[in-house]
N, C-alpha and C positions, 0 to 999 in steps of 0.2 A: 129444349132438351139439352142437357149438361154432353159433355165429349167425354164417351168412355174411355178414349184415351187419355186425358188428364185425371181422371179418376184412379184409372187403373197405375199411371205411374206416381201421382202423390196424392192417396189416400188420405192423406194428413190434414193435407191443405181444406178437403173435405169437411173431413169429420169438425175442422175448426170453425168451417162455415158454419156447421150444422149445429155448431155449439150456440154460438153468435144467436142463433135463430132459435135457442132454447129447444132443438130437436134431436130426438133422440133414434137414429135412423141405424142400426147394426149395418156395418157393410160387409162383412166376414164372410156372408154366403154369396154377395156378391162377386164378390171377387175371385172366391173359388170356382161359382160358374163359370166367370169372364175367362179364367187359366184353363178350366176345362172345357171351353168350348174354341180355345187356340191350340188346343194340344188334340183334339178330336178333329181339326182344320186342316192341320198338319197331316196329321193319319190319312184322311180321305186325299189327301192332294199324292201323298204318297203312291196311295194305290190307284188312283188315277191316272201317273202316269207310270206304275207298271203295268197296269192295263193298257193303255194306247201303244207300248213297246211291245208289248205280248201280240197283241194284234194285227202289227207290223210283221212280226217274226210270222204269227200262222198266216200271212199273207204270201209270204216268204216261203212258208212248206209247202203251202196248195198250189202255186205256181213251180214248182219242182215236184208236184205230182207226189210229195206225202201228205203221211197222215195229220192231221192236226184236233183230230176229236180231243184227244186227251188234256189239252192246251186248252181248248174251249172248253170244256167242261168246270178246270180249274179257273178261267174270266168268269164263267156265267157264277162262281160262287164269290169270286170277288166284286163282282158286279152287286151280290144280293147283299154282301159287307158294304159296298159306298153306299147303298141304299140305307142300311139299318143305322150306319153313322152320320146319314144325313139327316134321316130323320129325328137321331137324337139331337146333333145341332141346331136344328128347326126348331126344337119343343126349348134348348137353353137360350138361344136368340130370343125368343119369347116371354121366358124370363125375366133376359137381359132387357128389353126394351119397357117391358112391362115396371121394373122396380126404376129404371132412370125417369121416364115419362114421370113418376112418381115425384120426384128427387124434386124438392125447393133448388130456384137459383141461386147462385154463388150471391150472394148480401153486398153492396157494396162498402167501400173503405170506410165510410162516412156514415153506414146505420149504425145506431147505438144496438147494444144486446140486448137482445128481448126480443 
Protein backbone atom coordinates (compact mmCIF):
# COMPACT_ATOMS: atom_id res chain seq x y z
CA UNK A 1 0.00 0.00 0.00
CA UNK A 2 1.59 3.43 -1.28
CA UNK A 3 1.92 6.29 2.04
CA UNK A 4 -0.81 8.57 1.68
CA UNK A 5 1.36 10.88 3.05
CA UNK A 6 3.64 10.99 -0.08
CA UNK A 7 0.74 11.15 -2.23
CA UNK A 8 -0.86 13.67 -0.59
CA UNK A 9 2.30 15.91 -0.46
CA UNK A 10 3.53 15.35 -4.16
CA UNK A 11 0.86 14.36 -6.35
CA UNK A 12 3.09 14.73 -9.13
CA UNK A 13 5.36 12.41 -8.55
CA UNK A 14 2.23 10.06 -8.71
CA UNK A 15 0.51 10.89 -11.40
CA UNK A 16 4.07 10.42 -13.39
CA UNK A 17 4.23 6.99 -12.12
CA UNK A 18 1.07 6.33 -13.25
CA UNK A 19 1.96 7.64 -16.62
CA UNK A 20 5.07 5.31 -16.91
CA UNK A 21 2.54 2.54 -16.26
CA UNK A 22 0.24 3.76 -19.13
CA UNK A 23 -2.48 4.46 -16.23
CA UNK A 24 -4.97 6.53 -16.23
CA UNK A 25 -6.05 6.93 -12.34
CA UNK A 26 -7.87 10.78 -11.57
CA UNK A 27 -6.68 11.57 -8.22
CA UNK A 28 -8.66 14.75 -7.68
CA UNK A 29 -11.28 13.21 -5.54
CA UNK A 30 -8.78 11.69 -3.90
CA UNK A 31 -7.24 14.11 -2.43
CA UNK A 32 -10.24 16.32 -1.64
CA UNK A 33 -11.34 13.42 0.61
CA UNK A 34 -7.84 13.06 2.11
CA UNK A 35 -8.18 17.29 2.99
CA UNK A 36 -11.58 16.52 3.97
CA UNK A 37 -11.07 14.01 6.29
CA UNK A 38 -8.04 16.14 7.99
CA UNK A 39 -10.14 19.17 8.38
CA UNK A 40 -13.30 16.84 9.94
CA UNK A 41 -10.13 15.46 12.29
CA UNK A 42 -9.43 18.65 13.46
CA UNK A 43 -13.12 19.41 14.18
CA UNK A 44 -13.70 16.33 16.29
CA UNK A 45 -10.46 16.74 18.15
CA UNK A 46 -11.55 20.28 18.88
CA UNK A 47 -14.60 19.36 20.36
CA UNK A 48 -13.33 16.65 22.23
CA UNK A 49 -11.47 18.58 24.15
CA UNK A 50 -14.07 21.15 24.79
CA UNK A 51 -15.94 18.48 25.98
CA UNK A 52 -13.33 16.85 28.49
CA UNK A 53 -12.93 20.88 29.81
CA UNK A 54 -16.78 21.26 30.09
CA UNK A 55 -16.78 18.26 32.06
CA UNK A 56 -14.09 19.29 34.47
CA UNK A 57 -15.94 22.56 34.92
CA UNK A 58 -19.61 20.63 35.70
CA UNK A 59 -17.44 18.50 37.94
CA UNK A 60 -16.48 21.77 39.50
CA UNK A 61 -20.27 23.02 39.93
CA UNK A 62 -21.71 19.80 41.43
CA UNK A 63 -19.11 19.69 44.02
CA UNK A 64 -19.95 23.49 44.98
CA UNK A 65 -23.48 22.27 45.08
CA UNK A 66 -24.82 24.02 41.58
CA UNK A 67 -26.53 23.33 39.04
CA UNK A 68 -24.90 21.93 36.10
CA UNK A 69 -28.10 20.34 33.92
CA UNK A 70 -27.73 23.07 31.44
CA UNK A 71 -23.97 22.39 30.76
CA UNK A 72 -24.71 18.75 30.30
CA UNK A 73 -27.46 19.09 28.18
CA UNK A 74 -25.21 21.30 25.82
CA UNK A 75 -22.12 17.82 26.14
CA UNK A 76 -24.77 15.48 25.55
CA UNK A 77 -25.46 17.50 21.92
CA UNK A 78 -21.80 17.83 21.34
CA UNK A 79 -21.35 14.52 22.19
CA UNK A 80 -24.10 13.39 19.31
CA UNK A 81 -21.86 16.02 16.81
CA UNK A 82 -18.41 13.76 17.65
CA UNK A 83 -20.53 11.10 16.95
CA UNK A 84 -22.07 12.23 13.50
CA UNK A 85 -18.43 13.46 12.44
CA UNK A 86 -16.94 10.39 13.38
CA UNK A 87 -18.82 8.56 11.61
CA UNK A 88 -18.43 10.52 8.45
CA UNK A 89 -14.63 10.11 8.95
CA UNK A 90 -15.22 6.46 9.15
CA UNK A 91 -17.17 6.17 5.84
CA UNK A 92 -14.10 8.76 3.96
CA UNK A 93 -11.22 6.51 5.80
CA UNK A 94 -12.89 3.92 3.72
CA UNK A 95 -12.62 5.47 0.79
CA UNK A 96 -9.40 6.58 1.43
CA UNK A 97 -8.11 3.09 1.96
CA UNK A 98 -10.31 1.58 -0.54
CA UNK A 99 -8.82 3.71 -3.79
CA UNK A 100 -4.87 3.44 -2.23
CA UNK A 101 -5.27 -0.52 -1.80
CA UNK A 102 -6.23 0.04 -5.49
CA UNK A 103 -3.16 2.19 -6.51
CA UNK A 104 -0.25 0.22 -8.64
CA UNK A 105 3.37 0.70 -7.06
CA UNK A 106 5.59 3.40 -7.67
CA UNK A 107 7.53 1.46 -11.14
CA UNK A 108 10.97 1.46 -10.61
CA UNK A 109 13.95 3.86 -12.07
CA UNK A 110 14.84 1.22 -14.53
CA UNK A 111 11.08 -0.06 -15.97
CA UNK A 112 10.59 1.12 -19.48
CA UNK A 113 6.97 2.87 -20.14
CA UNK A 114 4.37 0.73 -20.82
Amino acid sequence: MLDIRRIRQNPQELLDALQKRNSKIDLTEFLQKEEERRTLLSQVETLKARRNDESKRIAQIKREGGDAQPIMDEMRQLGDQVTALDAQIKQIEEYINDFVLRLPNYPSAMTPVG
